[in-house]
N, C-alpha and C positions, 0 to 999 in steps of 0.2 A: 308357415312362419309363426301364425302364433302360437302353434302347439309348441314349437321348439322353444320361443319365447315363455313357456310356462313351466315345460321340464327347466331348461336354466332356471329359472328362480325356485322350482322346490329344490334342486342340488343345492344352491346358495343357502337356503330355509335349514335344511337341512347338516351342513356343514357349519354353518352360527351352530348348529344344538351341541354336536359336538362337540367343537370347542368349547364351549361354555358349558358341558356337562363338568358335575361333579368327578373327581379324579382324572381330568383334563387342565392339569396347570399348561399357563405358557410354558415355553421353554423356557429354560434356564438364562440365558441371558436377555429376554427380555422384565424376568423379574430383579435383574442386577441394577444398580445405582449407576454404574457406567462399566463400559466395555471397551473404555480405550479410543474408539471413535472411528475404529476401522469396520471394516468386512469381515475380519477371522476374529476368532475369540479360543484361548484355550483352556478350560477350569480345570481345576484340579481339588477335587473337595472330600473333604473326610466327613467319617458321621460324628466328630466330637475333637476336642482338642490332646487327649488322647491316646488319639488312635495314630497307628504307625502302619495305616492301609486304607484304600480309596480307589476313589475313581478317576482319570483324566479323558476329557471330551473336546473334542475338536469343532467347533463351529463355523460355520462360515452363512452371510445373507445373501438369500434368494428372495428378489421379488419384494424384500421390504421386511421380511420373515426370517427370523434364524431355523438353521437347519444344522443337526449333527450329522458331522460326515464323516463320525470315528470315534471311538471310545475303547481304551484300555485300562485292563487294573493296574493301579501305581500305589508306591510305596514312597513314605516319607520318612521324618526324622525319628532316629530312634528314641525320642524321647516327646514325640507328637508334634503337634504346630502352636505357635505363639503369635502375637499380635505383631507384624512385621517393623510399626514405628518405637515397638519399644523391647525390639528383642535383643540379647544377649548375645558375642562371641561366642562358641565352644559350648552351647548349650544342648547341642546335637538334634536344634527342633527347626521344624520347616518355618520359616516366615509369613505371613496371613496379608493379601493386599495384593491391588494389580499391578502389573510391573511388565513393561517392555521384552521385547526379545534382542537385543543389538547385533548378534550374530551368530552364527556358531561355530562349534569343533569337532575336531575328532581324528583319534589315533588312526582310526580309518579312514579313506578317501570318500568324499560325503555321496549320496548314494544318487542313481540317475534322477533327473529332475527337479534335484535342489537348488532355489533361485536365493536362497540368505547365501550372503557372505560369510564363506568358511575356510578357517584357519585348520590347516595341519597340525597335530601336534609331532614334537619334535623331541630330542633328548634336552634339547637345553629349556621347553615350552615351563613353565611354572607357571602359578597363578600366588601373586603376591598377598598373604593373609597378615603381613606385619603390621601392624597399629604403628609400629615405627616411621615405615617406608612412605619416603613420596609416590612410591607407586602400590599403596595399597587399593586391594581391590582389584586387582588389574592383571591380564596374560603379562608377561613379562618373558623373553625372550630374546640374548639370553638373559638369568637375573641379576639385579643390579649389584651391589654391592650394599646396600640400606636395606634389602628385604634378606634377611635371614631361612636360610634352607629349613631351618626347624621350627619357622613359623609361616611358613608356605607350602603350598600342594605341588610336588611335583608330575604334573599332568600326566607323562607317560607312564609310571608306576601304576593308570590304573587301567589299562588296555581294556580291560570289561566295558566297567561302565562309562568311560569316554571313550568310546569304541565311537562313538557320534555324541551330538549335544548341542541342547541351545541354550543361552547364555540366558537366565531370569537375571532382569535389572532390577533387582531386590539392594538397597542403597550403593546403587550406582554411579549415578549421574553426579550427585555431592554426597560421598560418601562421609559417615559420620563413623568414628575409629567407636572401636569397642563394640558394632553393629552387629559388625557378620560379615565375609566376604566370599565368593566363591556358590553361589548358590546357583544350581545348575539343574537343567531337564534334559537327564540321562539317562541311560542304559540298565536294567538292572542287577545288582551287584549279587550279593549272597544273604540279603535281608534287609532289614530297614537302611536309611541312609543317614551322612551327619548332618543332617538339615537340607539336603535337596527334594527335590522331586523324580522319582523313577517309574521309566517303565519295563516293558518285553522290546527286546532288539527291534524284531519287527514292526511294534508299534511305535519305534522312534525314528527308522527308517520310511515309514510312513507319513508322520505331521512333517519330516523334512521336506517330502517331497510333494505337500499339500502346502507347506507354505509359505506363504510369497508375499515379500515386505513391501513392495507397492500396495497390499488389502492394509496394512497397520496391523498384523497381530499382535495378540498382548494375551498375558496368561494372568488368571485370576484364584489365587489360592485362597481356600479358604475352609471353613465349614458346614454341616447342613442347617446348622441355627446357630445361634446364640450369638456376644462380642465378636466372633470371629467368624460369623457366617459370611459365607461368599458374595451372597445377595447385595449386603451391606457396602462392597466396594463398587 
């Protein structure tokens, strides 16, 4: 018994060095300012403001510890990411800050083991982008008469990349007009996006099917440093 007692503690001895060696940062969300307050956590971070290419990683805690249980290359706006409380309509740039997932979509039926709540899309599905409309920001189905066809996404038109999707609460909840609307974690298209987040089919079919709004996931865009480092939300 004491011998075992003594191999356990040099593993322990042992496993501190490592950690705490040099090129051994925590993981990534335990260096973040906050993570939402759940069990999953989804980054999504570029090397600069930018760039129109990155990484998305899937977290989830074990045991008290985060743990990546997934990671895909993602493509953002074409015209890089911005600081999400003071970005621009039609800028064509990703928004920077953490943000909710409230549910998702998709032209396809969502894939086995998906526990979010998902919407079909449909011919009449739009997502309302008019600064005008009471229901901006918003699926709309079918659309109203105050959101305008020419200043709304017509959801089905883009069978690719909403082939699946989860909804980023990027000025959602009290939407501020002239913000942005429609900012989504989709599929990927035929290159950068107008201010979403994308990945590979596969890797979107897969965080559906990891996860589960009972844990509170929340997605955290951001960069590797500076004003808009990810850290920082």
């Amino acid at each position: 018994m004491r011998r075992s007692l003594a191999v356990v503690s040099v593993l322990f001895a042992l496993a501190g060095s490592v950690a705490a060696a040099p090129g051994n940062p925590p993981p990534l969300p335990e260096r973040m300012a906050r993570t939402g307050g759940g069990s999953q956590l989804i980054t999504a971070v570029a090397p600069g403001t930018g760039s129109t290419t990155g990484t998305v990683t899937w977290w989830e805690r074990r045991r008290g510890g985060w743990v990546a249980a997934g990671s895909a290359p993602a493509r953002f706006g074409a015209n890089g990411l911005t600081e999400g409380a003071s970005r621009v309509q039609g800028t064509d740039t990703t928004p920077t800050g953490l943000f909710g997932l409230p549910y998702a979509f998709g032209t396809r039926p969502a894939p086995d083991g998906t526990r979010f709540p998902y919407r079909l899309v449909h011919d009449g599905s739009w997502w309302c982008q008019d600064n005008a409309s009471r229901a901006y920001n918003r699926w709309v189905d079918p659309r109203p008469a105050d959101c305008r066809a020419e200043e709304s996404e017509h959801l089905a038109s883009y069978p690719t990349q909403y082939a699946r999707a989860l909804v980023i609460g990027f000025n959602y909840r009290h939407p501020v007009r002239g913000r942005g609307a429609g900012i989504f974690l989709h599929v990927n298209g035929k290159g950068a996006t107008a201010g979403c987040v994308s990945v590979p089919a596969a890797a979107m079919d897969r965080i559906l099917a990891w996860a589960d709004p009972a844990r509170g996931p929340h997605i955290a865009v951001g960069t590797v440093s500076g004003p808009t480092a990810v850290t920082r939300y």
